[in-house]
Wavefront OBJ file of the C-alpha trace (Angstrom):
o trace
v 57.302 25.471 -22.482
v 55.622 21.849 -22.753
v 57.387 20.319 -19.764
v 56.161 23.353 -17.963
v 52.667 23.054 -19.383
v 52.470 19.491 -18.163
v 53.877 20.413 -14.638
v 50.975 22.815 -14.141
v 48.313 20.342 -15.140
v 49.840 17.350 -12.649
v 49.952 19.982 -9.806
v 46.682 21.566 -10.348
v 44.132 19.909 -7.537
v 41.443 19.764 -9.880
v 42.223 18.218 -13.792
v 40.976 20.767 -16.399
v 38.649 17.396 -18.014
v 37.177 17.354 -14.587
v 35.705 21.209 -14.073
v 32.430 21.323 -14.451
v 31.569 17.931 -14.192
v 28.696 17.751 -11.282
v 27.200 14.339 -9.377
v 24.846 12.476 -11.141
v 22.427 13.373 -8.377
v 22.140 17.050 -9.057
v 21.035 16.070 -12.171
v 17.749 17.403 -12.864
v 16.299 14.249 -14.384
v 18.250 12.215 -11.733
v 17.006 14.591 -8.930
v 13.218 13.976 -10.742
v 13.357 10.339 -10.555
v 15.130 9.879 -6.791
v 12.168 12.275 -6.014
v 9.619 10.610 -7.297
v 10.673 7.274 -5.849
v 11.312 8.364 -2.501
v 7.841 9.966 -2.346
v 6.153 6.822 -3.643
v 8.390 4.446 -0.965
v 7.376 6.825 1.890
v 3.841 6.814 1.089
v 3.877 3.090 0.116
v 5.199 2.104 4.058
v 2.770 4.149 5.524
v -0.100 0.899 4.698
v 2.588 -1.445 5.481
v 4.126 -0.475 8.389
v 0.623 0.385 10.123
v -0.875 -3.366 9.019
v 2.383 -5.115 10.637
v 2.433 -2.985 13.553
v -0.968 -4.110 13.803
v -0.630 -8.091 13.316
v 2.818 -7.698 16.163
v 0.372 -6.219 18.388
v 2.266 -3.182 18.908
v 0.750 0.540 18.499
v 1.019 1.695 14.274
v 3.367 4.648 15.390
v 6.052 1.651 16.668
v 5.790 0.495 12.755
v 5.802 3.792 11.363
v 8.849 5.319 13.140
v 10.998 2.217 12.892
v 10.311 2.263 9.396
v 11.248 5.884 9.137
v 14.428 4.947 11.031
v 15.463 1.770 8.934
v 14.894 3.447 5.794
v 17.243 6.184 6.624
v 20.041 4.393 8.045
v 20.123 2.106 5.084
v 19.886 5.469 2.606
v 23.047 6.489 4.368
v 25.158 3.755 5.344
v 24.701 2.149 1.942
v 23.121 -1.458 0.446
v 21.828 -2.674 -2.836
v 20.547 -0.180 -4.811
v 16.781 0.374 -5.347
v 16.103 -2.015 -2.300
v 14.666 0.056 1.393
v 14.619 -1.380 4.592
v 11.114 -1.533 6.649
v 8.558 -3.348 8.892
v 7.826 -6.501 7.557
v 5.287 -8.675 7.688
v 8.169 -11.746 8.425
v 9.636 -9.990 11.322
v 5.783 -8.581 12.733
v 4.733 -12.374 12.557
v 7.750 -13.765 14.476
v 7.545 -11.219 17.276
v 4.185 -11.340 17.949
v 4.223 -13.406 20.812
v 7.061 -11.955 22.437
v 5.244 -8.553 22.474
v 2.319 -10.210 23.110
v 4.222 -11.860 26.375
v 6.672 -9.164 27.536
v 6.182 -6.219 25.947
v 7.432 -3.387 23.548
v 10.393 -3.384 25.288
v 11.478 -6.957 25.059
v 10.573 -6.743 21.298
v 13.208 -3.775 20.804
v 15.755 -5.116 22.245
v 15.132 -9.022 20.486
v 15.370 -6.413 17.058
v 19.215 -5.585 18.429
v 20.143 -8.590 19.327
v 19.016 -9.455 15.938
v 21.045 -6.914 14.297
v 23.797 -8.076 16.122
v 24.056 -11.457 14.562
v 23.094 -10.470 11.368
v 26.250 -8.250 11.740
v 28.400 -11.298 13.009
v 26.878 -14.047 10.392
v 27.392 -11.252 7.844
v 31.345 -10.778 8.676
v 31.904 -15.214 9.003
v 30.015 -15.441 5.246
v 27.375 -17.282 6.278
v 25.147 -15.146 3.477
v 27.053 -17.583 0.348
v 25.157 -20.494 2.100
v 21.928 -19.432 1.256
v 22.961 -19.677 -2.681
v 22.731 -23.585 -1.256
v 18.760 -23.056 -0.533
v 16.291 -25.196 -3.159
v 13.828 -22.645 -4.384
v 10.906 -24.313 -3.358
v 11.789 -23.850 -0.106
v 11.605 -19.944 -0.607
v 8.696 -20.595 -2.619
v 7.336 -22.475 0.123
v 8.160 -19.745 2.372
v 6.832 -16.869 0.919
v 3.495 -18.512 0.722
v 3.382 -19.794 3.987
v 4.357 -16.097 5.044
v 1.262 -14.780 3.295
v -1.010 -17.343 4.494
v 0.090 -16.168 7.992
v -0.355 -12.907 7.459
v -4.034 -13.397 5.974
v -4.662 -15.687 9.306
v -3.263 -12.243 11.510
v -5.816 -10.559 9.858
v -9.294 -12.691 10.182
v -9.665 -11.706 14.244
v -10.515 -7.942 12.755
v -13.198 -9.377 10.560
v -15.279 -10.874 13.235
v -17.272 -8.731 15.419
v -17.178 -5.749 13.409
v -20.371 -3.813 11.576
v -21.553 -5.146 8.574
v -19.961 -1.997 6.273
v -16.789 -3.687 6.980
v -17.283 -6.605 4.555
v -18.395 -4.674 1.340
v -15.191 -2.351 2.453
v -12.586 -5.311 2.832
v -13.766 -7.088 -0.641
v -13.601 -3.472 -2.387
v -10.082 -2.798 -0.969
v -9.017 -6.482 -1.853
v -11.043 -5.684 -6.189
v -8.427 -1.830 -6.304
v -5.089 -3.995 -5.427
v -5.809 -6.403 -7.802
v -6.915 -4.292 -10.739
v -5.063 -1.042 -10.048
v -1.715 -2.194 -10.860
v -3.061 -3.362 -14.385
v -3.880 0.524 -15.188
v -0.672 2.237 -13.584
v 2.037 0.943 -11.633
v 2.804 4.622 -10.636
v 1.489 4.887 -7.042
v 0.943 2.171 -5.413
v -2.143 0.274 -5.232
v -2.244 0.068 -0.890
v -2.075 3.520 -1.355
v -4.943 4.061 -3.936
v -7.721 1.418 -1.676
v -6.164 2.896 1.646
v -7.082 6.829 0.478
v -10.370 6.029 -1.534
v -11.909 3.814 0.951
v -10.943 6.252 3.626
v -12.484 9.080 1.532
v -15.931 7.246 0.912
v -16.186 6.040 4.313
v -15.535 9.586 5.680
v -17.727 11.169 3.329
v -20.631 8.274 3.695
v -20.438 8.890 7.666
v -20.203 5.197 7.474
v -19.137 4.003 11.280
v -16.275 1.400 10.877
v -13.383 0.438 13.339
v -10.400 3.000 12.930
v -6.660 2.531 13.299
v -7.282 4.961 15.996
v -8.818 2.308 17.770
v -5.799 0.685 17.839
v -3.592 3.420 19.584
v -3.668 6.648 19.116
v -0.453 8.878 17.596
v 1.769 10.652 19.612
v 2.655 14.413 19.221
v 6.371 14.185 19.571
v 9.132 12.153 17.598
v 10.533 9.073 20.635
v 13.653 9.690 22.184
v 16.530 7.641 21.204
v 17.503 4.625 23.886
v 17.976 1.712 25.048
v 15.080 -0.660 26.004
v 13.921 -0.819 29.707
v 14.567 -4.374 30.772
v 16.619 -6.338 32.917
v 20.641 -6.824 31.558
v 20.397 -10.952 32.434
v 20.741 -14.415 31.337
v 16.979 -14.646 31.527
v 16.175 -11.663 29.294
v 18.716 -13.172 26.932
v 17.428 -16.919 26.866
v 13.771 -15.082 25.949
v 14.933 -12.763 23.442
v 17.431 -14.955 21.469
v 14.995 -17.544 19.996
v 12.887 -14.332 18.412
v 16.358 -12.290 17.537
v 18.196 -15.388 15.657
l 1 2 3 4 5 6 7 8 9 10 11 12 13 14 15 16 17 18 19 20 21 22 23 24 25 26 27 28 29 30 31 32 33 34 35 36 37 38 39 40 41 42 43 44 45 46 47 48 49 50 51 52 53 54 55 56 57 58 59 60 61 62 63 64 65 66 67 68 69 70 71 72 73 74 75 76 77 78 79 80 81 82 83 84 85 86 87 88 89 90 91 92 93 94 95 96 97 98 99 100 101 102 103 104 105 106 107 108 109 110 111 112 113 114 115 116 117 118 119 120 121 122 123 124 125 126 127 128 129 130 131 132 133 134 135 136 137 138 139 140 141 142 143 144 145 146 147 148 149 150 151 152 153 154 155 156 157 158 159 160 161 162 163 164 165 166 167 168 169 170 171 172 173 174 175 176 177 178 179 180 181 182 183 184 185 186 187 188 189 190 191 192 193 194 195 196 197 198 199 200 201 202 203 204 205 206 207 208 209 210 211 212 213 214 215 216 217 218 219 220 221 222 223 224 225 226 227 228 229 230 231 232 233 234 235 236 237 238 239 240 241 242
C-alpha cells in the first residue's frame, strides 16, 4: 500500500506541498508595492524624459515614447531588479549635435547601432573591465554630466519674461527640500505639478513645453529610420552610437 502511495505522488504533475502555493506577485502586499512603484517610475519619467528630449533638441513626445518603450522591454526581457531603463540626460547630451545636424532620423538609428554594440561588448565581457575604472573618474563623470546638463539649460533662461526667474529658483527651493519631508513621490513631480498649478491659476504668461512641439494624437508606428543604408551614414552615426 506504501509503494503504491509513493507511486501516485511521483506521477502526480503537481506535488501535493506545491497546491496552493501562488507567485509572489499575486500577492496582495506584493501586488501593492509593484503598484505603487510603477506608478511613481511612470510619473517620475514624465519630467525627465520631457527635459532631455528638450536639451537633444528633439520634440518631448520622442523622450516620452522611447521611454515608454525602454521601460517595457526591460520589464519583460529581464535586468537587475529595481533598476528601469529611460532617456537620459548622458545619452540626450551626446546626441545633441547629431540631431541637431541630421535629424531625428539619424539619431534613431545612432540609438541601434548603439544597442548593437552594447549587445556585442556585452557577449566578449568587456562589462568586468569597468570593475578596473578609479572612482574618481565616475565621480568626475557624473559631475561633469550635471554641469552639462545645467549649461543645456541656461539658453531657456535668457530672453524669457521676468515670471520665469522667481519660477526657476522656486522649482530649484521644492527639489531640494521636498525629499527631506517624504521621499514618496518624487520631488520633479511635486515642483513640475505645483508650479504648473500656480502659474495656470495666476494667468501668469510663461514659455510652455508646447512651445517646444506640440503632442501627437496617435501612438508612432514601429520602423526603421529613413536614411540612406551607406558607409557615410555609418562613419556619422558610429562616433555618437559607440
Amino acid at each position: 500500500m506504501s509503494g503504491c502511495f509513493l507511486l501516485s505522488n511521483l506521477l502526480s504533475p503537481i506535488p501535493a506541498r506545491m497546491r496552493g502555493v501562488r507567485p509572489s506577485w499575486l500577492s496582495p502586499k506584493v501586488a501593492r508595492i509593484e503598484v505603487l512603484g510603477g506608478l511613481v517610475v511612470a510619473l517620475a519619467l514624465i519630467p525627465e524624459a520631457i527635459s532631455f528630449s528638450i536639451i537633444a533638441g528633439v520634440d518631448p513626445s520622442v523622450g516620452l515614447f522611447a521611454s515608454f518603450t525602454m521601460a517595457v522591454v526591460i520589464s519583460v526581457v529581464g535586468g537587475r531588479a529595481a533598476m528601469i531603463s529611460a532617456a537620459t540626460g548622458a545619452v540626450a547630451l551626446v546626441v545633441a549635435p547629431l540631431a541637431r545636424e541630421h535629424g531625428l532620423g539619424y539619431l534613431i538609428a545612432a540609438v541601434i547601432l548603439g544597442g548593437l554594440f552594447q549587445i556585442v561588448l556585452g557577449s566578449l565581457g568587456v562589462a568586468r573591465l569597468m570593475r578596473f575604472v578609479p572612482r574618481s573618474v565616475m565621480v568626475g563623470f557624473v559631475n561633469a554630466l550635471a554641469i552639462l546638463i545645467f549649461l543645456a539649460q541656461v539658453p531657456e533662461l535668457i530672453d524669457v519674461p521676468w515670471p520665469v526667474y522667481p519660477l526657476f529658483a522656486g522649482g530649484l527651493v521644492l527639489m531640494i527640500l521636498f525629499p527631506k519631508v517624504t521621499k514618496v513621490i518624487p520631488a520633479p513631480l511635486v515642483s513640475i505639478v505645483a508650479l504648473t498649478v500656480l502659474t495656470v491659476a495666476a494667468g501668469i504668461a510663461v514659455p510652455t513645453v508646447g512651445d517646444k512641439g506640440a503632442l501627437p494624437s496617435s501612438l508612432p508606428v514601429p520602423g526603421l529610420p529613413d536614411v540612406p543604408f551607406s558607409v557615410d551614414t555609418l562613419s556619422t552615426i558610429a562616433p555618437y552610437a559607440l
